[in-house]
TORVO-538054 format. One record per residue (C-alpha): residue number from 1; residue in three letters; z, y, x. Coordinates in Angstrom, 1 decimal. Layout:
N
n_res_Z_Y_X
NUM_ALA_Z_Y_X
...
END
This chain:
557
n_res_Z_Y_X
1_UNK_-0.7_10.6_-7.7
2_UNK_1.8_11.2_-10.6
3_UNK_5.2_9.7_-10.0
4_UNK_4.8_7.9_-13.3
5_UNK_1.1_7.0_-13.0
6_UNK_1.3_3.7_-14.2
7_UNK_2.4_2.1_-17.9
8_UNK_6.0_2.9_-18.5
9_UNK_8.5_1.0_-21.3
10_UNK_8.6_2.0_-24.4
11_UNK_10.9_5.0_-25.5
12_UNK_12.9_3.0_-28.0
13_UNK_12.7_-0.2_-25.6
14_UNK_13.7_2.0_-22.2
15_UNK_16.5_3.5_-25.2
16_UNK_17.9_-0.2_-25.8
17_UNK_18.3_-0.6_-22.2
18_UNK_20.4_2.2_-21.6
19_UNK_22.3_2.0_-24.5
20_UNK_23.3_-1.8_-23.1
21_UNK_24.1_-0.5_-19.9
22_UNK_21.1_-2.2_-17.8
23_UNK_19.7_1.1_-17.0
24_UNK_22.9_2.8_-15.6
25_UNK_21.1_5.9_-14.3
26_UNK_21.8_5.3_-10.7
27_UNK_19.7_5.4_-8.2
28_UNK_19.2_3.1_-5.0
29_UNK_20.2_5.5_-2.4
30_UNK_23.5_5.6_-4.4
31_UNK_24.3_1.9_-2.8
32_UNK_24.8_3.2_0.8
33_UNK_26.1_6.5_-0.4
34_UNK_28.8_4.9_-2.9
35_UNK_29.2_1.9_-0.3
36_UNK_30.2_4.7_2.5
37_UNK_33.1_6.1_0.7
38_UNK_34.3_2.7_-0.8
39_UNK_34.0_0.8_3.0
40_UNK_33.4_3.3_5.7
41_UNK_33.8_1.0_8.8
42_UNK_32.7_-2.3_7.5
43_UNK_30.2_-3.5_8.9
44_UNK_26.4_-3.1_6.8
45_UNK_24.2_-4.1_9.4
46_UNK_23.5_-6.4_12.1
47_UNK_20.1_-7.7_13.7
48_UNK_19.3_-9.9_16.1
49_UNK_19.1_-7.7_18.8
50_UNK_22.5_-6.4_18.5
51_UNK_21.8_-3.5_16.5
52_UNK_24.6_-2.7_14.2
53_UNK_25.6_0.3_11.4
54_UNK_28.8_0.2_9.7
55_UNK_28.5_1.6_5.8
56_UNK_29.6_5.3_7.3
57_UNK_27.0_4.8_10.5
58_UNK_24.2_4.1_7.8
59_UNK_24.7_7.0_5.9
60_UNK_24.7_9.0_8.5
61_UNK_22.0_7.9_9.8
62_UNK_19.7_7.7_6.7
63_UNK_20.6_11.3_6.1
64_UNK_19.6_12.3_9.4
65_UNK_16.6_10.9_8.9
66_UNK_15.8_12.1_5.9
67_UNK_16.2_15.7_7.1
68_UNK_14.3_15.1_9.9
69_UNK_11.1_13.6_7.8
70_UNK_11.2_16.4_5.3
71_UNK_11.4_18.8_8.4
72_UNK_8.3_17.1_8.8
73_UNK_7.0_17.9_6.0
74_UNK_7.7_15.1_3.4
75_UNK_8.5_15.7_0.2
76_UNK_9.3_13.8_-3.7
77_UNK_6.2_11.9_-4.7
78_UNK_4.4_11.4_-1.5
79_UNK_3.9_7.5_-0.7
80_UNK_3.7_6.2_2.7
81_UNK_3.0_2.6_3.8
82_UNK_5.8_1.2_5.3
83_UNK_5.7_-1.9_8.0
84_UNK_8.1_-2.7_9.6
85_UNK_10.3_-5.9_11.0
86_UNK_13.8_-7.1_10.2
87_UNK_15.5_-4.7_12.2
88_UNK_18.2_-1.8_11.5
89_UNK_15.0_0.9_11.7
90_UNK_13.8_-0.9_8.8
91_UNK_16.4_-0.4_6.2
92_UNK_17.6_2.9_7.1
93_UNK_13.7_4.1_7.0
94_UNK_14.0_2.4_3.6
95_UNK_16.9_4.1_2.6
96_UNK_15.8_7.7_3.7
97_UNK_12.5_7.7_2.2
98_UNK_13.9_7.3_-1.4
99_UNK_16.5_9.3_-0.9
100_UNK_13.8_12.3_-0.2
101_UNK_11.8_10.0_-3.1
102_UNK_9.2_9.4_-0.9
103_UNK_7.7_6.2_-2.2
104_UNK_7.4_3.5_0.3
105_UNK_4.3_0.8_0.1
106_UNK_6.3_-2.2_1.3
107_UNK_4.1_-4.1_3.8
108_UNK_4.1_-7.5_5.3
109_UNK_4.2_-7.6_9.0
110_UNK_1.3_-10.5_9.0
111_UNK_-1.1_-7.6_7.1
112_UNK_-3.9_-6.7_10.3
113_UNK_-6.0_-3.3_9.3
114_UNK_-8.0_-4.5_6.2
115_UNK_-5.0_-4.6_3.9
116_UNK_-3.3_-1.7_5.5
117_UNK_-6.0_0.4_5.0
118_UNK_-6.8_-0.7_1.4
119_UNK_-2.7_0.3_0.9
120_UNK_-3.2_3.4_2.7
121_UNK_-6.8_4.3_0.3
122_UNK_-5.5_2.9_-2.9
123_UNK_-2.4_5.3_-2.6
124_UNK_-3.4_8.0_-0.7
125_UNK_-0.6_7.9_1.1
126_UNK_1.0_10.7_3.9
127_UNK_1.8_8.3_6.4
128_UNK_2.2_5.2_8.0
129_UNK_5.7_4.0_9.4
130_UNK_5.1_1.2_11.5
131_UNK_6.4_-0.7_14.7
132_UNK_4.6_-0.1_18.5
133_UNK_4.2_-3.8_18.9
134_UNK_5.8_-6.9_17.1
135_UNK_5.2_-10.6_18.2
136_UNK_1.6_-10.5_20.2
137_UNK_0.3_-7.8_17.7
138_UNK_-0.4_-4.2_18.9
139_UNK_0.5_-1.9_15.6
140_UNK_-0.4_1.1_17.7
141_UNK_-4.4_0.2_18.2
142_UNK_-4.0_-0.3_14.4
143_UNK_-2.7_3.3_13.2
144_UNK_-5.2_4.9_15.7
145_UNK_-8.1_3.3_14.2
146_UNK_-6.6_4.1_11.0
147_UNK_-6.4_7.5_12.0
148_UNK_-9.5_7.7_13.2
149_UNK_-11.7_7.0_10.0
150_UNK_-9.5_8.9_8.1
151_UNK_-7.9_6.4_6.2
152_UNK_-4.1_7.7_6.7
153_UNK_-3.5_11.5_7.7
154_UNK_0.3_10.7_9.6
155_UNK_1.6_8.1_11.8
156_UNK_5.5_7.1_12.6
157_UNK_6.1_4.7_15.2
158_UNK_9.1_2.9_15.8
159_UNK_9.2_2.2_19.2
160_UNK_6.9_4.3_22.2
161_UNK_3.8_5.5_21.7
162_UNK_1.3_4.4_24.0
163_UNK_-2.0_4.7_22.6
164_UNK_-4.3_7.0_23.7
165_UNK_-5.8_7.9_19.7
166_UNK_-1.7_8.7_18.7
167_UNK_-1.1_11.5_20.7
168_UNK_0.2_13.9_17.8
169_UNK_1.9_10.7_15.9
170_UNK_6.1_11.0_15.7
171_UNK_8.0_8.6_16.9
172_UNK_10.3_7.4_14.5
173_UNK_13.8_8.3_16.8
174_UNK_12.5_11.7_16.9
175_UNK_13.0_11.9_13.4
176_UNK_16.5_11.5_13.3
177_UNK_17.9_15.1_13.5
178_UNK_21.6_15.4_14.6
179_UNK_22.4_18.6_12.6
180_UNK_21.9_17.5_8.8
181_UNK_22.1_19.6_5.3
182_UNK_25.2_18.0_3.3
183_UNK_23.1_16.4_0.4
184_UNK_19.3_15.6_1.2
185_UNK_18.6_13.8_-2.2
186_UNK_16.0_15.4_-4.3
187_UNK_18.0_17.1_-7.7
188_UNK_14.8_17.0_-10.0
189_UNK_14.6_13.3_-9.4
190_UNK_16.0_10.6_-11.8
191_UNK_16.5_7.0_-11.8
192_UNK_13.6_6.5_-14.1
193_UNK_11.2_7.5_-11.7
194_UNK_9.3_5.0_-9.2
195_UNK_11.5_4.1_-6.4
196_UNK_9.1_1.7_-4.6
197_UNK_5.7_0.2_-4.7
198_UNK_5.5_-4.3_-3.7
199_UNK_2.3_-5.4_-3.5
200_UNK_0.6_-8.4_-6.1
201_UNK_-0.3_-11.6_-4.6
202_UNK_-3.0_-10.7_-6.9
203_UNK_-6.6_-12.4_-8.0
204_UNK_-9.4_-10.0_-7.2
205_UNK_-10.1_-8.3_-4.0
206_UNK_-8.1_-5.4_-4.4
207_UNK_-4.3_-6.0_-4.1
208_UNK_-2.1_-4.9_-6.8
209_UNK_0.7_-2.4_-6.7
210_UNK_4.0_-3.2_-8.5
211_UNK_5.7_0.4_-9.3
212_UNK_9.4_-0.7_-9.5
213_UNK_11.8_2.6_-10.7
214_UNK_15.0_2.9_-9.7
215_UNK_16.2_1.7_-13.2
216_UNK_14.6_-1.1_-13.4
217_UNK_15.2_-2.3_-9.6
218_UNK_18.6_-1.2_-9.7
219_UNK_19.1_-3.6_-12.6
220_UNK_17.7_-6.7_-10.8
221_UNK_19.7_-6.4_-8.4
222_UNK_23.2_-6.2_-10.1
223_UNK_22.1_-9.1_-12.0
224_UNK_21.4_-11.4_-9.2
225_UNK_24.7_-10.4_-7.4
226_UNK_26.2_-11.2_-10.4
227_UNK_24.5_-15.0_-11.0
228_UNK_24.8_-15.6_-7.1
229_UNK_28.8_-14.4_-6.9
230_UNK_28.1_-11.9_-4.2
231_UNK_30.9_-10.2_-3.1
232_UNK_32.4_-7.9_0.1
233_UNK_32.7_-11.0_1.7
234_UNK_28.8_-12.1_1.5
235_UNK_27.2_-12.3_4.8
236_UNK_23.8_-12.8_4.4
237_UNK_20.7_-13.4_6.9
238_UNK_17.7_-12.1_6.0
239_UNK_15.1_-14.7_7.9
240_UNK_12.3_-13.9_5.2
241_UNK_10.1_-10.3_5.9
242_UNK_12.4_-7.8_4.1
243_UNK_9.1_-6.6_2.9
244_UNK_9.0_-9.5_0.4
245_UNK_10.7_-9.2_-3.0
246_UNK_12.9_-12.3_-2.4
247_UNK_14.6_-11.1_0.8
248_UNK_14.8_-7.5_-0.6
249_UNK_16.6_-8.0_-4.3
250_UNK_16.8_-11.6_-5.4
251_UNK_19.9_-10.6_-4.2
252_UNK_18.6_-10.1_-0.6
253_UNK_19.2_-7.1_1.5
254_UNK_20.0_-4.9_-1.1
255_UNK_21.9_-6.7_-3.1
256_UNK_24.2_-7.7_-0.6
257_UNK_24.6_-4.1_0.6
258_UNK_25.3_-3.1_-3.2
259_UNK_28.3_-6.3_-3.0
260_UNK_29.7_-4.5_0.2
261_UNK_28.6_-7.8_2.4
262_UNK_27.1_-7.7_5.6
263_UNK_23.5_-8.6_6.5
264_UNK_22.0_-10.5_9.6
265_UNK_18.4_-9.7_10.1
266_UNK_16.3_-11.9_12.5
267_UNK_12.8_-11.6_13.5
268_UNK_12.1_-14.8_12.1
269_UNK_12.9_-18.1_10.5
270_UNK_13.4_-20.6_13.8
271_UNK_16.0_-22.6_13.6
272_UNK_16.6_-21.7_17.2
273_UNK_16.8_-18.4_16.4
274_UNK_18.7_-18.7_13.5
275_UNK_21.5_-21.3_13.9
276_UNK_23.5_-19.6_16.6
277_UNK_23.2_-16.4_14.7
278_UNK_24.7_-18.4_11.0
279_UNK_27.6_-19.7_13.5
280_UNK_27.7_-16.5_15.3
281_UNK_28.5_-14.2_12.0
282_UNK_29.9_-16.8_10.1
283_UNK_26.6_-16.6_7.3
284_UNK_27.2_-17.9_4.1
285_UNK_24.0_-17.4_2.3
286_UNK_20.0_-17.1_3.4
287_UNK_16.6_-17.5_1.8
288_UNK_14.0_-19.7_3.1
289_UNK_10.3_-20.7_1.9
290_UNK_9.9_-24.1_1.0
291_UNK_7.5_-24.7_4.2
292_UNK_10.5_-23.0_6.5
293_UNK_13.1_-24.7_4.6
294_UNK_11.5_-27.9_5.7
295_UNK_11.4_-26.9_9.1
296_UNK_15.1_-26.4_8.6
297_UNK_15.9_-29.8_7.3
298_UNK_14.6_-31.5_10.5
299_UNK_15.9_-29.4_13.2
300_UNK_19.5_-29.7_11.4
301_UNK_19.1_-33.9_10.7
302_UNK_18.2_-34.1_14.3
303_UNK_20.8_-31.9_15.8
304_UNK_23.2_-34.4_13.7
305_UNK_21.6_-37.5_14.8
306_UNK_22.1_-35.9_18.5
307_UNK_25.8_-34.3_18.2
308_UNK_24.0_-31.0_19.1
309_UNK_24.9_-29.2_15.3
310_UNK_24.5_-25.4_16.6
311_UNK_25.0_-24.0_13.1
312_UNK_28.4_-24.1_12.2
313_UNK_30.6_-24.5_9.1
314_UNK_30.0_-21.0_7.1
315_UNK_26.5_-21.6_5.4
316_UNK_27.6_-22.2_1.4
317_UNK_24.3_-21.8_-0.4
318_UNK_20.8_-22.1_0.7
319_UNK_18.8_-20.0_-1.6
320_UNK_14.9_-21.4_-1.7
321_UNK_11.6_-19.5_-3.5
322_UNK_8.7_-18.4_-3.3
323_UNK_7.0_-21.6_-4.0
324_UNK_7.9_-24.9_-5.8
325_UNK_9.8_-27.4_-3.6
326_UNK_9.5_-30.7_-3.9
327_UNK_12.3_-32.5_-5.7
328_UNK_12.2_-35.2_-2.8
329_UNK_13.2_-32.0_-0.3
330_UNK_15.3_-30.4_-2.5
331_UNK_18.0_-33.3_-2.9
332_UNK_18.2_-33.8_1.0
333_UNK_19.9_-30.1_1.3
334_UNK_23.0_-30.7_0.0
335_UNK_23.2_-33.8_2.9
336_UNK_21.6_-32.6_5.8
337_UNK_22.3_-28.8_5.9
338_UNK_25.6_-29.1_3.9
339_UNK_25.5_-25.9_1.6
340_UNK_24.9_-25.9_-2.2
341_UNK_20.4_-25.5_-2.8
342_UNK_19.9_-22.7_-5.4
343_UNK_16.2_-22.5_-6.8
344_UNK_15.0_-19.0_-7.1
345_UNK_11.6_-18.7_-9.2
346_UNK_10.7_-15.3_-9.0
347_UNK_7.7_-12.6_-8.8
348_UNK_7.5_-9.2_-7.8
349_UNK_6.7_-8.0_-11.0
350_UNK_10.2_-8.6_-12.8
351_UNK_11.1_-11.9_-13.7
352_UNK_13.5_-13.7_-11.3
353_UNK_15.2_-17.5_-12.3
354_UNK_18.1_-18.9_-10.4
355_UNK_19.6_-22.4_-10.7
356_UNK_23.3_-21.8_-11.3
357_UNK_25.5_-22.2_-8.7
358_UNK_27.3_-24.9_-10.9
359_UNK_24.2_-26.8_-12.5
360_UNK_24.5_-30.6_-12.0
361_UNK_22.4_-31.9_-8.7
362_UNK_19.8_-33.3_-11.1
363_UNK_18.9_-29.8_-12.4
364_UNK_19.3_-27.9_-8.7
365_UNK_16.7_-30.4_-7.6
366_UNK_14.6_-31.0_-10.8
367_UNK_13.8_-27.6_-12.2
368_UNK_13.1_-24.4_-10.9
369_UNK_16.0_-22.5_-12.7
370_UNK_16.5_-19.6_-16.0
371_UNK_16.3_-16.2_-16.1
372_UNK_18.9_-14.5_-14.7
373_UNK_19.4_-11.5_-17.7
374_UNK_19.8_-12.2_-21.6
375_UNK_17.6_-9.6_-21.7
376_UNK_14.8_-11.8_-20.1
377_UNK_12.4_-12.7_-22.6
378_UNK_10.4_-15.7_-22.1
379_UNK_7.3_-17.5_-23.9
380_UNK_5.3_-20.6_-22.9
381_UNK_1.7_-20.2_-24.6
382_UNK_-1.9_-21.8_-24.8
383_UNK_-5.0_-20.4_-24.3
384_UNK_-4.9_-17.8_-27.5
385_UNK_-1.2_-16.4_-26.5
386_UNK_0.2_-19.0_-29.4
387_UNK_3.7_-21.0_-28.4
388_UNK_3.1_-24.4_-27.1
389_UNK_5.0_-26.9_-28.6
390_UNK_9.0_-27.8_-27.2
391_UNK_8.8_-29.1_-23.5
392_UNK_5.1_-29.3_-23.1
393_UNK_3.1_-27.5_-20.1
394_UNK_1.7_-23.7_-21.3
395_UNK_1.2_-20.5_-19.6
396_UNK_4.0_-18.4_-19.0
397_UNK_4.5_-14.7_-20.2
398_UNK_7.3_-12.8_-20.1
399_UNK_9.1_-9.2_-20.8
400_UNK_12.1_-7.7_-20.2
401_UNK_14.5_-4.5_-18.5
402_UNK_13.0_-5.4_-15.1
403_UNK_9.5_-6.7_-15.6
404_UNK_7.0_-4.1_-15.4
405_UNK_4.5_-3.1_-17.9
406_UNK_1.5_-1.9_-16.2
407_UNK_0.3_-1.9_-13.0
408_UNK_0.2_1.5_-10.2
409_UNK_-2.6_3.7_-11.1
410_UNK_-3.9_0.8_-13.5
411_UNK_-6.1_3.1_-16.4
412_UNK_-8.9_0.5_-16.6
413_UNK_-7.9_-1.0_-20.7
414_UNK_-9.3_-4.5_-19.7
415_UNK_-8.2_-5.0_-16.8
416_UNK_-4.6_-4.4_-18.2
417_UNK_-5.4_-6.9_-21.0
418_UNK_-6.0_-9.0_-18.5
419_UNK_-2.8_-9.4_-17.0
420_UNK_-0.4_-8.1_-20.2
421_UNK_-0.6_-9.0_-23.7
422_UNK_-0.9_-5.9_-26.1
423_UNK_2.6_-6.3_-27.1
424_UNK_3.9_-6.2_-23.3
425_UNK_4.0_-9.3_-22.0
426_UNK_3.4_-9.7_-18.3
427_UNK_1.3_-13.2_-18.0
428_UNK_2.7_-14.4_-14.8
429_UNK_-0.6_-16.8_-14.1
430_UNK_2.4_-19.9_-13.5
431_UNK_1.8_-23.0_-15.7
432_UNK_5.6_-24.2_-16.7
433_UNK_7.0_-26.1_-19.3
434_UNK_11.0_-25.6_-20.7
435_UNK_13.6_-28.2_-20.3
436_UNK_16.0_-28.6_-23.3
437_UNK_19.0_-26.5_-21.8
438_UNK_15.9_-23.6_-20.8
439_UNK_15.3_-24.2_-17.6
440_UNK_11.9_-23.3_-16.6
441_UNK_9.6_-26.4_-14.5
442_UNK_6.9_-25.0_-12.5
443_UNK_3.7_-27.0_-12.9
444_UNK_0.8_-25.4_-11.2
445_UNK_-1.1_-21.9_-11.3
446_UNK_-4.2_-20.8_-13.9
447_UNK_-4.8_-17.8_-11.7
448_UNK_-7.6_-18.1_-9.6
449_UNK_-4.8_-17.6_-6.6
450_UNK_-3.7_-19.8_-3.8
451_UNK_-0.2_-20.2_-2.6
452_UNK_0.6_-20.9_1.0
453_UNK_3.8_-21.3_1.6
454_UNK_5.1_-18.6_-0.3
455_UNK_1.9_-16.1_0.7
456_UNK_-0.3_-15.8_-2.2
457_UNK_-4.0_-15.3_-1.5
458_UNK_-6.4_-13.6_-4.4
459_UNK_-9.6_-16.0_-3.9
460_UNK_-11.6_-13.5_-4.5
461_UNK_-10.5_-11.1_-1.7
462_UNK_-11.7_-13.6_0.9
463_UNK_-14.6_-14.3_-1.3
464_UNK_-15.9_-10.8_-0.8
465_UNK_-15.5_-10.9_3.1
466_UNK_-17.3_-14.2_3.2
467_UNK_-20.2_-12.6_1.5
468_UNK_-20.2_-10.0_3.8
469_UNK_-21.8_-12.1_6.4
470_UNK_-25.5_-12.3_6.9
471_UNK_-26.0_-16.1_7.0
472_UNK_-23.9_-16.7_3.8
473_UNK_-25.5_-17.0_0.2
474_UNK_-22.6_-17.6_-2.1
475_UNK_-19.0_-18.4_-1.5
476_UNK_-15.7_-20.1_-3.3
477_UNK_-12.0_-20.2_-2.2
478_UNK_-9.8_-23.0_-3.5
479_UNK_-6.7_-24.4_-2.8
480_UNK_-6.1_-27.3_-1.9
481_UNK_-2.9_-29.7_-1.5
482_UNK_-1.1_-29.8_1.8
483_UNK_2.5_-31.4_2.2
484_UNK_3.8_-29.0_4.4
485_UNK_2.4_-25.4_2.6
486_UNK_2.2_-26.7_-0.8
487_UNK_-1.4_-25.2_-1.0
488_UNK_-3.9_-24.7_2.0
489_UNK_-7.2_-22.6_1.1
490_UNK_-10.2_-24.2_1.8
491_UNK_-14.0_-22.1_1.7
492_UNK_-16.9_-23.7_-0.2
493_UNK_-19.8_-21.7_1.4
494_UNK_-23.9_-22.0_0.4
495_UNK_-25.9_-20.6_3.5
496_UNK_-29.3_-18.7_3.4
497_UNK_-31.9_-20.9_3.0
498_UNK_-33.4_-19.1_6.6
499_UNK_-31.1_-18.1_9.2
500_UNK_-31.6_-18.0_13.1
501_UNK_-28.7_-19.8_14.0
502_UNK_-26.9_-23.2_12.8
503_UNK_-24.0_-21.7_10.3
504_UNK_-20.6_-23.2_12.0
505_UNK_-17.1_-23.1_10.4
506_UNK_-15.8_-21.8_14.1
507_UNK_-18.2_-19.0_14.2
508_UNK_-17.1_-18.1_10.1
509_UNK_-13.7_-18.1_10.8
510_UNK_-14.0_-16.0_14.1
511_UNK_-16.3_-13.7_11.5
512_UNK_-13.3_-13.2_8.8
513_UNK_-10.8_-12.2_12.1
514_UNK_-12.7_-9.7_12.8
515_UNK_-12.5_-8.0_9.6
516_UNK_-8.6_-7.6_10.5
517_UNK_-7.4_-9.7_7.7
518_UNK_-3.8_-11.4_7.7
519_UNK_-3.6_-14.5_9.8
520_UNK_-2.7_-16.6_6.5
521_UNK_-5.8_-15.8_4.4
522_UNK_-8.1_-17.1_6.5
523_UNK_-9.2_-20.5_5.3
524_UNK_-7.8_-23.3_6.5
525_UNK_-11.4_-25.5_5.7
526_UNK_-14.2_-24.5_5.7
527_UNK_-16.9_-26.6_3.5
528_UNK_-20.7_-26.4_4.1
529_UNK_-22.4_-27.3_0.3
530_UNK_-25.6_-27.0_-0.8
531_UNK_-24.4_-25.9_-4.2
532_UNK_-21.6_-25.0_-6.6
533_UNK_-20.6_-27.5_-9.4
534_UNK_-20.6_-25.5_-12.3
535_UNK_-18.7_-24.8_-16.1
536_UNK_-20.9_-24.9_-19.2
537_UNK_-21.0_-21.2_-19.2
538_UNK_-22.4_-21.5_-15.8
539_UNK_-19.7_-20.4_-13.9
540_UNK_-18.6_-21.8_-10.6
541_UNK_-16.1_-25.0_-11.9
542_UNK_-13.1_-24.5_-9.6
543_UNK_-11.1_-27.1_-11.4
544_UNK_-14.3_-29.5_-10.1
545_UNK_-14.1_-28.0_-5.9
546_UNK_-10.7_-28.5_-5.6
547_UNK_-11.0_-32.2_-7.4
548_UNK_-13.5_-32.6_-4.5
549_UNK_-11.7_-31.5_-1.6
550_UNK_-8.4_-33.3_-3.0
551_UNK_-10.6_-36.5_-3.1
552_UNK_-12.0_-35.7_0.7
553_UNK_-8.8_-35.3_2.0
554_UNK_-7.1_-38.7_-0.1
555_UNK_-4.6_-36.2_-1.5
556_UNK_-3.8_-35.7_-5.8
557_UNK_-5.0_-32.0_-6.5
END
C-alpha cells in the first residue's frame, strides 16, 4: 500500500496552507521530542495504575522502542493494527510507530475478531499490537485465530503470552531495547505523508479508513489547544478510548502533550474510578460521551445531596462530544459538577466545533458550537448540493486544512461521489442548521447510520451478518430513540417462509455474538415483520420503520 494511496489536497490548496502557516512541516513525533528538551522532568504521563513517564522518560522510551521494532523488522509504510487500553504502553507504542512511520490502525478496545480482521485485510497490515487480556475479554485467543487463517502475519502483546497458537508472537516489553541508535526517525519521511489511519463510523459493511498526515493532524491539534487555552499547566484525564478521535486531538492526549500538560489515563469512565483520580491529580479538563456524562451528573448530585463529594475542586471544563446532548443535561453541568460545559461537535474526518469557553450559558447549552479554524469552510445544503436558506435545517458539507479529501485506498469514482462533492467537500451525513452568530445545531443524521452513545453503527454492516443466517429472509437496522444513548439500534427481520425451528430474537442475538462483533452493534430490539414498508422506488422506507418502532415504544423518532 502506497503511503499516499488515498486523495490528497490540491497542490495550490496544500500551497495556501503552508504559506498561512497551518501546515508547519512538523511532524507528531516532534511533540515528545521538542517537549523533552523544553520540560525534561515534568511529568507526561500518568495512568491509573501508577504508571508514570516524565517528557525525558517518554522519549527514551519511545526511542527504545522504536529500535527495538525495526530490529524486528518494521519499516516506513508498513501499517499495523493497533489496540490497545488507556495505559502508558499505549501512547509510547503510538509514539514509536510514527516515529519509524509505521502507520497505526487506531482500534477500539470493544472491536471482537470481525472488525479486527476486516482492519487487518483491508490494510494488509504487518502486525497486530494488542493487550493479553482487558476487562473479561481474552485478546490473546483473538490474535491466534487471527494468526491462524492468515489474516495478520505478526503479533505484539502487551502483557504475557499465554496462548498456545502465539508461541513465536513478541511481547511488547521485549521490544524495548536498552542500547538505542541516537535518531530512529525515518529521513525520507515528511510531514505530508499519512501519520495515522481512524476508522469511519461508516454506512456500508466495510468500515472506512480516515488517512490523517502529519500536516493535517498536526494542525488540528494546535488549533484546539489554542480554542481550549491549553497550557503547561493542563492536566487532563483521558476517560474516553484514546483510540477515538475526541480523546486523541480534540485537544485530548496529544494536544495536551503538545501544551506540555500532564495526562491521567483510566481504564474507564466510572465515576468511582474517576473522581478520586480528578482530586488525586488535581484534573482540570476531561471528555465524556453524552450517555457517560449523564452517568456523571448523578453520581456527583448524589454525592452532594450525601456530603460524600470525592472529586475535588480542580475540574474547570467538562468537554462533551460525540453525540448531541440534550439542552435539558447540558444546563445542569455548570450546577452539579461545577466546571464550565464546552460542546465539541466533531468527526474523524476533519471538522471539529467547540463552544467557546466564553459563550453565554444559552449558547453552551443550546448549540453544538463553530469551527474551530478560519480556514474551516462550512455549507448547509438540500438534496442537489444548493445552500438552504439562513437558519433552516440542510445537510452539512464541509472542507478545509484538516478535513480529508478522500478516503484510504478509496479508487472506486462513485463511491467517492458519494461521500465528497466534486469540488471537495466532505458530506458529513449530520442534518444542522446555522444560528445567526454561526454556530452550528445538530438536528438528526441522513446517513443510513445509528449513533449509540457516541459509537456509530453502519446499518448495513449488521445487515449483512443478519443475512448470514439460515432462517432469515431479509433484514433492516434502524435506530431508534432512547433517553440514555440517544439512539439504540433496533433489527426488522422477515424469516423464511420454512424453517425447522421457531425464529427467536435470543437465539439471533446469540447468532450475531458469535460472529465476534463489538458488544455495541448488536441490536438492542429485535423485530419479527412479515414485511418491509417500502419508498415509491421500492426501496425499504426507513424513515417509515423507525416511525414504527418510535410509535411502539411511545417515544418521538
Amino acid at each position: 500500500m502506497s503511503l499516499r494511496q488515498y486523495t490528497p489536497w490540491p497542490e495550490d490548496i496544500a500551497r495556501q496552507y503552508r504559506e498561512a502557516g497551518l501546515w508547519a512541516g512538523k511532524r507528531l513525533s516532534d511533540i515528545v521530542d521538542d517537549n523533552a528538551r523544553r520540560y525534561p522532568e515534568r511529568c507526561a504521563l500518568v495512568d491509573q495504575h501508577w504508571e508514570q513517564r516524565s517528557f525525558a522518560e517518554l522519549k527514551t522510551r519511545v526511542d527504545q522502542l522504536a529500535c527495538g521494532l525495526r530490529q524486528a523488522g518494521f519499516s516506513a509504510g508498513d501499517i499495523v493494527v493497533v489496540q490497545l487500553p488507556n495505559r502508558v504502553e499505549a501512547i509510547e507504542v503510538f509514539f514509536a510507530v510514527i516515529k519509524l512511520g509505521v502507520i497505526p490502525v487506531m482500534a477500539l478496545p470493544a472491536h471482537r475478531g470481525s472488525e479486527i480482521r476486516n482492519f487487518c485485510q483491508q490494510t494488509n497490515a504487518k502486525a497486530y499490537i494488542g493487550s493479553d487480556r482487558h476487562g473479561t475479554f481474552d485478546y490473546q485467543s483473538m490474535a491466534a485465530s487471527l494468526l491462524e487463517d492468515g489474516a495478520i502475519k505478526q503479533v505484539i502483546i502487551a502483557g504475557d503470552i499465554t496462548a498456545p497458537g502465539l508461541s513465536k508472537a513478541h511481547t511488547l516489553a521485549s521490544l524495548f531495547i536498552n542500547t538505542v541508535d541516537a535518531e530512529q526517525t525515518d529521513h525520507n519521511l515528511t510531514a505530508s505523508d499519512m501519520a495515522l489511519l481512524q476508522l469511519s463510523g461508516g454506512t456500508t459493511g466495510i468500515p472506512k479508513l480516515i488517512p490523517r498526515t502529519h500536516d493535517d493532524y498536526f494542525y488540528s491539534i494546535r488549533a484546539s489547544v489554542d480554542v481550549c487555552h491549553l497550557t503547561q499547566h493542563t492536566v487532563y484525564l483521558a476517560a474516553l478510548p484514546l483510540a477515538h478521535n475526541f480523546p486523541l486531538s480534540s485537544p485530548g492526549v496529544l494536544g495536551t502533550l503538545w501544551a506540555g500538560g500532564c495526562v491521567v489515563m483510566a481504564d474507564s469512565g466510572a465515576p468511582d474510578l474517576c473522581f478520586p483520580l480528578i482530586a488525586q491529580y488535581k484534573v482540570n479538563i476531561t471528555a465524556l460521551v453524552p450517555p457517560l456524562a449523564m452517568v456523571w451528573l448523578e453520581a456527583a448530585a448524589r454525592q452532594r445531596t450525601q456530603g460524600k463529594w470525592t472529586m475535588g475542586q480542580s475540574l474547570q471544563v467538562l468537554q462533551v462530544g460525540g453525540a448531541k446532548l440534550s439542552e435539558s443535561a447540558a444546563r445542569r453541568v455548570k450546577p452539579v459538577m461545577g466546571c464550565q460545559l464546552q460542546q465539541v461537535f466533531g468527526m474523524a474526518e476533519g471538522l471539529v466545533n467547540y463552544t467557546r469557553l466564553d459563550d453565554t450559558d444559552d449558547i453552551v447549552a443550546s448549540t453544538q458550537g463553530r469551527p474551530m479554524s478560519l480556514y474551516d469552510e462550512l455549507m448547509v445544503v438540500d438534496e442537489h448540493d444548493q445552500p438552504v436558506a439562513p437558519g433552516h435545517v440542510g445537510h452539512l458539507i464541509t472542507r478545509g486544512p484538516y478535513t480529508i479529501r478522500g478516503y484510504f485506498g478509496a479508487e472506486d469514482c462513485s463511491k467517492l461521489q458519494q461521500n465528497f462533492t466534486a469540488d471537495g467537500f466532505y458530506r458529513t451525513g449530520d442534518e444542522v442548521r446555522l444560528t445567526p452568530e454561526g454556530n452550528i445545531v445538530v438536528e438528526g443524521r441522513s446517513k443510513d447510520q445509528i449513533n449509540r452513545g457516541g459509537e456509530k453503527i453502519a446499518a448495513e454492516e449488521i445487515e449483512n451478518h443478519l443475512l448470514a443466517h439460515p432462517a432469515i429472509h431479509d433484514a433492516a437496522v434502524v435506530a431508534m430513540p432512547d433517553a440514555f444513548l440517544g439512539e439504540k439500534s433496533c433489527a426488522f427481520i422477515i424469516t423464511k417462509s420454512q424453517v425447522a425451528e421457531p425464529v427467536l430474537p435470543m437465539r439471533i442475538l446469540a447468532f450475531l455474538r458469535s460472529r465476534q462483533l463489538a458488544d455495541y452493534k448488536v441490536p438492542d430490539r429485535i423485530e419479527l415483520v412479515d414485511a418491509f414498508p417500502q419508498t415509491r422506488l421500492g426501496k425499504v422506507n426507513k424513515k417509515q420503520l423507525r416511525q414504527m418502532i418510535s410509535d411502539k415504544l411511545g417515544l418521538s423518532a
